[in-house]
C-alpha positions as CSV (number, residue, x, y, z in Angstrom):
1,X,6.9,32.8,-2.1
2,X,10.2,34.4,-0.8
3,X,12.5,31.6,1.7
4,X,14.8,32.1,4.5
5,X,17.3,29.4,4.0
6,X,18.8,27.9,7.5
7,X,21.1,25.0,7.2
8,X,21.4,22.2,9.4
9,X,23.8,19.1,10.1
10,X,22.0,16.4,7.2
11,X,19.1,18.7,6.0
12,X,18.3,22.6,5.3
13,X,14.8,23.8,6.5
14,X,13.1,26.6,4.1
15,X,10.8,29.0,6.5
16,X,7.6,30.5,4.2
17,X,5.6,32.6,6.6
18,X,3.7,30.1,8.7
19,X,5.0,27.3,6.5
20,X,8.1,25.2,7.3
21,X,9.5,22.8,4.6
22,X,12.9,20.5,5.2
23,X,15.0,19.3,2.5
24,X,15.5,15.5,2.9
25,X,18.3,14.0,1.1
26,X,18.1,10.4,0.4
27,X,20.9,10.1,-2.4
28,X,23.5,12.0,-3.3
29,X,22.7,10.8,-7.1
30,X,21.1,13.0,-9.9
31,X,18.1,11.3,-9.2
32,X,14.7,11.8,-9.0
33,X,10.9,9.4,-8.0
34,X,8.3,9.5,-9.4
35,X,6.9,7.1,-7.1
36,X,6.9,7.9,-3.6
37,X,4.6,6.0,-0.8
38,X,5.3,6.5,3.0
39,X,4.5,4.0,5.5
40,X,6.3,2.6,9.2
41,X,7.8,6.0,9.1
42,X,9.8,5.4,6.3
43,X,9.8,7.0,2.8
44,X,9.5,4.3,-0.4
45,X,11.0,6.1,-4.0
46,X,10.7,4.4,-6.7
47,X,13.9,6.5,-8.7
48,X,15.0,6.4,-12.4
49,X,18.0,4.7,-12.2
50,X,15.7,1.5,-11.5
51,X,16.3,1.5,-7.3
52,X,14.1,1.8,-4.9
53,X,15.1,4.1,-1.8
54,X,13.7,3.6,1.5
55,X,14.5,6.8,4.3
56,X,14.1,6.2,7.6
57,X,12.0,9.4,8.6
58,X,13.5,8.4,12.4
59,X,17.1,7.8,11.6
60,X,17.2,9.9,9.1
61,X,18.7,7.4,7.1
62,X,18.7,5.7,3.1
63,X,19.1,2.5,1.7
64,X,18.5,0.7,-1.3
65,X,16.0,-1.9,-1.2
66,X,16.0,-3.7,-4.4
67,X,19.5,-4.2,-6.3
68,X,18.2,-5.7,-9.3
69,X,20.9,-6.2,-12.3
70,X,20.0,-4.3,-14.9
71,X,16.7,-3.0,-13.8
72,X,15.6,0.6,-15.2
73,X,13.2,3.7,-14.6
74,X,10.7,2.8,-11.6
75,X,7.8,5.3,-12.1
76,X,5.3,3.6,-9.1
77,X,5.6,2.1,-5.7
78,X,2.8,0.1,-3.2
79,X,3.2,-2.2,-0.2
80,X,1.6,-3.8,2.1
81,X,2.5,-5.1,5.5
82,X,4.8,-7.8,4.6
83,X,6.1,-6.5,1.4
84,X,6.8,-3.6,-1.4
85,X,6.0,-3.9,-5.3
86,X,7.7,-1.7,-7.6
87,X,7.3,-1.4,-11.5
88,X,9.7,-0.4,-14.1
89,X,8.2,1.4,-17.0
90,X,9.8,1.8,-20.4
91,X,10.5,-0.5,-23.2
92,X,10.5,-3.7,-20.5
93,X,7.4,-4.1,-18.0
94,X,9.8,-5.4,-15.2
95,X,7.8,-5.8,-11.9
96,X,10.1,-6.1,-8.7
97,X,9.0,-7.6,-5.2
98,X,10.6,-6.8,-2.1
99,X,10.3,-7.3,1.5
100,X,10.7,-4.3,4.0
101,X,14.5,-4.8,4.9
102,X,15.7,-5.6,1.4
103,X,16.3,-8.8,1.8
104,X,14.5,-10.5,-0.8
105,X,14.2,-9.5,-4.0
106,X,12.0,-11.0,-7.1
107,X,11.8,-9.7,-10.6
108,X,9.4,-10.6,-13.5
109,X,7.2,-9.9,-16.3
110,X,3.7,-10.2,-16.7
111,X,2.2,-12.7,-18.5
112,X,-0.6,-12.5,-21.5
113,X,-3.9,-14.9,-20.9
114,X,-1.7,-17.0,-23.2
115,X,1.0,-17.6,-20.4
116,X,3.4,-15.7,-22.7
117,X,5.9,-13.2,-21.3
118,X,4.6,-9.4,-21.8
119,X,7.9,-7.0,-21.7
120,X,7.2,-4.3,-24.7
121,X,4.2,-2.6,-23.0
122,X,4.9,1.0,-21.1
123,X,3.4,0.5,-17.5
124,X,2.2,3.9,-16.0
125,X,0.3,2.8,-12.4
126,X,0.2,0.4,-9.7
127,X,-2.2,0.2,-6.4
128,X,-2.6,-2.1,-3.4
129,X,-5.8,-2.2,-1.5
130,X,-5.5,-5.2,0.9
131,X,-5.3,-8.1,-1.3
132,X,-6.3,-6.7,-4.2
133,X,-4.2,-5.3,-6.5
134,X,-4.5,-3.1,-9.9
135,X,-2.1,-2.3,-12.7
136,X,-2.6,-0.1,-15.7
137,X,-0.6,0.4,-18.6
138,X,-0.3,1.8,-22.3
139,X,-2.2,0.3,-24.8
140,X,-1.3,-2.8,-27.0
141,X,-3.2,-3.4,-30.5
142,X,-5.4,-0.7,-29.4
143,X,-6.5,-1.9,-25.6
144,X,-5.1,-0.5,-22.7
145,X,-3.2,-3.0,-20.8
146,X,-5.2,-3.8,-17.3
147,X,-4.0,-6.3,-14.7
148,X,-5.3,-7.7,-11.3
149,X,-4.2,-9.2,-8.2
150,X,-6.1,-11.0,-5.7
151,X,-3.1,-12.0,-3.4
152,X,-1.7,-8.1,-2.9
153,X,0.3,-8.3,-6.2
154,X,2.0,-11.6,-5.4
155,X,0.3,-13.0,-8.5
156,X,-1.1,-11.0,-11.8
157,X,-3.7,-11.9,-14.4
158,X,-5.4,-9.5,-17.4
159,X,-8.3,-8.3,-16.4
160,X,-11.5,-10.2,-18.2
161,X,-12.9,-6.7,-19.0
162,X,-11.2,-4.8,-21.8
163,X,-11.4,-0.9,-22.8
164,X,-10.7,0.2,-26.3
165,X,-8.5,3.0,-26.6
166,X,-9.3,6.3,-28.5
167,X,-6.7,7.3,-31.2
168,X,-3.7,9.4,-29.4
169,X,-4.8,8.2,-25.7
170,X,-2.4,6.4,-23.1
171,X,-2.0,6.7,-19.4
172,X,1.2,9.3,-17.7
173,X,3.1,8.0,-16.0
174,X,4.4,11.3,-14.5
175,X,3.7,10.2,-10.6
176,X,2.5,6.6,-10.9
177,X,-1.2,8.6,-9.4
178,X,-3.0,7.5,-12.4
179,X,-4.5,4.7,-10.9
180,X,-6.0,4.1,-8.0
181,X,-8.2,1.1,-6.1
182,X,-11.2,2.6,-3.1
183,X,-13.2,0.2,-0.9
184,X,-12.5,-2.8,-3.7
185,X,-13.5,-0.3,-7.0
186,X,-10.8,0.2,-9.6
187,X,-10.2,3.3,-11.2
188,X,-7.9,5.0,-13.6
189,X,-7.5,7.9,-16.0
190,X,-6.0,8.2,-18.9
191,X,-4.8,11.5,-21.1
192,X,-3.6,13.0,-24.9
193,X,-5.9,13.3,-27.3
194,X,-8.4,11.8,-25.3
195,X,-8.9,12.0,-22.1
196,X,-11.3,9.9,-19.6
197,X,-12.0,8.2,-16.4
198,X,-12.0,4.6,-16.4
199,X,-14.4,2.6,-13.4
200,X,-14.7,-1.3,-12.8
201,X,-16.4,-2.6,-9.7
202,X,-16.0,-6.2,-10.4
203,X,-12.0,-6.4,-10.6
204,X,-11.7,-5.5,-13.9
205,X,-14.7,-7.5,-15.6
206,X,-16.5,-4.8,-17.0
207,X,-15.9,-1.0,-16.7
208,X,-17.5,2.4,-17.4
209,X,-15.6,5.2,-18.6
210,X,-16.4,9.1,-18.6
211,X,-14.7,11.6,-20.7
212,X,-12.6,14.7,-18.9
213,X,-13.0,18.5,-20.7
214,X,-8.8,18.2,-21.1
215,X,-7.3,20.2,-24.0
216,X,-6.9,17.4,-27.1
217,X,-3.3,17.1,-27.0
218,X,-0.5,14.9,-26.8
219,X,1.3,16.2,-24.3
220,X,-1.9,17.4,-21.8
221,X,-4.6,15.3,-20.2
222,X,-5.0,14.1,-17.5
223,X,-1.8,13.2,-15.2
224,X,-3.0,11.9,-11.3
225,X,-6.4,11.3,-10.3
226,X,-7.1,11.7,-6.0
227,X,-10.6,10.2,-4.8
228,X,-12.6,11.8,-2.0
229,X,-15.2,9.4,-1.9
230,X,-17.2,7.5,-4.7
231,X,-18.7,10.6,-5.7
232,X,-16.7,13.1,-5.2
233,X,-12.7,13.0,-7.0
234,X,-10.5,15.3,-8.4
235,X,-8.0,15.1,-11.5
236,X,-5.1,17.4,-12.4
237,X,-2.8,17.6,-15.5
238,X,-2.7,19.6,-18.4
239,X,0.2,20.5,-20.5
240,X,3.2,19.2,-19.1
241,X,5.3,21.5,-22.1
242,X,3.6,24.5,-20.2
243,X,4.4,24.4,-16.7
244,X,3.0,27.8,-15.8
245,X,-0.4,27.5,-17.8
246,X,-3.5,27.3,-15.5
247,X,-5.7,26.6,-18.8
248,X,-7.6,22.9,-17.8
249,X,-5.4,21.9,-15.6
250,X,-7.7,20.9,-12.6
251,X,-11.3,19.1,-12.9
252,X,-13.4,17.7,-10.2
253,X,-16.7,15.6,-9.8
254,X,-19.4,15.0,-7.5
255,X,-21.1,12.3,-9.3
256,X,-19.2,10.2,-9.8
257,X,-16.8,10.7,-12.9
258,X,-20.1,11.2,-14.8
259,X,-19.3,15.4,-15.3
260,X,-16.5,17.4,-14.4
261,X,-16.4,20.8,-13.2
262,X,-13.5,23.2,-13.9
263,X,-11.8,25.6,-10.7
264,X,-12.8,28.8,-10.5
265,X,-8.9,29.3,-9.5
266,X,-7.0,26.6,-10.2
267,X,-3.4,25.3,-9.7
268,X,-0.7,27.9,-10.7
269,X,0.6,25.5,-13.4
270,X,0.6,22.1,-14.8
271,X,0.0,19.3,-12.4
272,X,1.4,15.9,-12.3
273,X,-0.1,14.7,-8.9
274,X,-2.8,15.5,-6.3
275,X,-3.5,13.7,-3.1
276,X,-6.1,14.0,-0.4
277,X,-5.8,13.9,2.9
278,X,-7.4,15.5,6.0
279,X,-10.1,17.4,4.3
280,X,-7.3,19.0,1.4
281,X,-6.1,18.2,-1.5
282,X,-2.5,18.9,-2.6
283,X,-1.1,19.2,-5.8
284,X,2.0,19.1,-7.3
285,X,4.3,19.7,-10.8
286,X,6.9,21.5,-12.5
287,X,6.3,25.1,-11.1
288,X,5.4,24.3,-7.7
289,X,2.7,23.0,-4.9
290,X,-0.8,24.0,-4.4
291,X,-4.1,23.3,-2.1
292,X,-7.1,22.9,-1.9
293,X,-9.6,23.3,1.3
294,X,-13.0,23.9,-0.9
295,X,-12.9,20.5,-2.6
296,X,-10.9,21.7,-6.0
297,X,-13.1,24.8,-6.3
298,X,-10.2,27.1,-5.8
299,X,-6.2,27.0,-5.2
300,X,-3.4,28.7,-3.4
301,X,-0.1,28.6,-3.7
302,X,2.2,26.9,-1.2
303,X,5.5,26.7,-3.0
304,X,7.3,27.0,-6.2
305,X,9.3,24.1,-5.8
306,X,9.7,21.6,-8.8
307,X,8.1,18.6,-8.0
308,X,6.9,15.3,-9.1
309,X,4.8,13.2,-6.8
310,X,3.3,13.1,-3.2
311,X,2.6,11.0,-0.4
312,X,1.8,12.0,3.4
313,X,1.5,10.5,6.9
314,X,-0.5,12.0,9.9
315,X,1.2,15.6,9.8
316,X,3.2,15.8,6.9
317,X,3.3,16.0,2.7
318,X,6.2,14.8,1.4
319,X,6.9,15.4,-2.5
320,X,9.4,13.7,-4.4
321,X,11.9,16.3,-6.2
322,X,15.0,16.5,-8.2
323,X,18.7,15.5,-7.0
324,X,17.7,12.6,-4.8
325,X,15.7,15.1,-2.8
326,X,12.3,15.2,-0.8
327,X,10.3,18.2,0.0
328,X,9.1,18.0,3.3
329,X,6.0,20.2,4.3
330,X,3.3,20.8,7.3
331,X,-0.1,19.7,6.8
332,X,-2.0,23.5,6.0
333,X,-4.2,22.4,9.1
């Protein structure tokens, strides 16, 4: 897709035949989110140099909400009314609470059944949904590491239900949109050399999971999972070394997570998130941006932008990009 390129006082706008895209800086860093949420018209990023940003979509304005000494690589971000969570991922689990203006700020690690202190475990996803909250991360001593909240992540506990990891599969932490919670059911998906949906309705006590048709692979699976309704969700991914390959990148069900269906023209490349909103779904990755208005079935092309992760508000996708920059795009409809 050929550009125009207007600049403006604070932001350039990008004109694409009928589609108009602003460039919103919110730091003049090298950095990038991988978490991104938007909510009371401001952007939340959760960067890799361990800040989160917050733009004010009005005032066209940054800050930094959460200037933690020594914290590291934020890959997820949720909130609530009265406050935002954040999660470090790496070789330290750090989880960081914040109110809205920045004002308060806690740190802290999660804690084993055992009360002990759990820092070496690689945290990929983090949702809110009302009071209850659900965490996923990489696998320890073979389990995958599952946490829940009841007080809308003020407190965390391990989930009572645990899930068994296949040799060579962990969660990606590419967009923090491996994990989800809808109407009180959590989900998650997880990708390598295995790669499956994960479902508990009882808050982690017991779970189903369903394998995904993702090439066996280290680097591919499956990378951000977007939910419809119970039956009908929609996970992209594949091989995040490839970022032009269309070869199972894109799967979607309508029973479920019981079988997946492939596109019959899928994304233009590997995919490391997909949203849904307003009857579409949107997804995003190294090579660019695509949608959806048949339910996954097939793709076009919106962009060729490189981009990590998504979020939206009532007319707009915003997707998280390199250089402490937002891509800023019109609803298709």
């Amino acid at each position: 897709m050929r550009f125009i390129l207007v600049v403006f006082i604070g932001f350039n706008v990008f004109v694409g035949f009928s589609q108009v895209v602003e460039i919103i800086n919110y730091s003049k860093e090298k950095v990038h989110a991988r978490g991104i949420a938007c909510a009371k018209n401001k952007l939340l990023l959760a960067c890799n140099d361990g800040y989160l940003y917050a733009h004010d979509l009005i005032k066209r304005q940054s800050v930094v909400l959460n200037p933690i000494e020594g914290a590291r690589e934020l890959r997820d971000v949720a909130f609530t009314n009265s406050h935002l969570i954040t999660m470090q991922s790496g070789d330290e689990a750090l989880i960081i609470q914040t109110d809205w203006e920045g004002k308060s700020n806690t740190a802290f690690y999660l804690r084993t059944s055992n009360n002990e202190e759990l820092k070496n475990v690689f945290l990929d996803g983090i949702a809110i949904e009302k009071k209850l909250g659900f965490l996923m991360g990489d696998p320890i001593d073979g389990y995958f590491t599952l946490y829940y909240s009841t007080n809308a992540g003020i407190d965390w506990k391990p989930c009572q239900g645990k899930i068994k990891a296949f040799n060579g599969e962990a969660g990606f932490a590419a967009s923090g949109s491996t994990v989800q919670i809808y109407d009180g059911v959590f989900y998650f998906v997880s990708g390598g050399l295995k790669s499956r949906i994960h479902i508990s309705k009882n808050k982690g006590k017991t779970w189903e999971s369903f394998e995904i048709p993702f090439e066996s692979k280290e680097s591919a699976g499956a990378f951000s999972l977007a939910i419809k309704d119970k039956q009908n969700m929609l996970v992209v991914g594949g091989d995040y070394t490839k970022a032009t390959s269309q070869e199972k990148n894109c799967f979607f069900t309508a029973d479920g997570g019981k079988s997946w269906q492939t596109c019959t023209v899928p994304p233009t490349g590997y995919r490391s998130c997909v949203i849904y909103t307003d009857g579409i779904y949107y997804a995003c990755g190294t090579n660019g941006m695509d949608y959806s208005e048949d339910n996954g079935l097939t793709w076009k092309n919106l962009n060729d932008f490189n981009t990590f992760s998504m979020a939206f508000d009532t007319q707009f996708i915003y997707a998280s990009s390199l250089n402490g920059k937002v891509i800023k795009l019109k609803k298709v409809k």
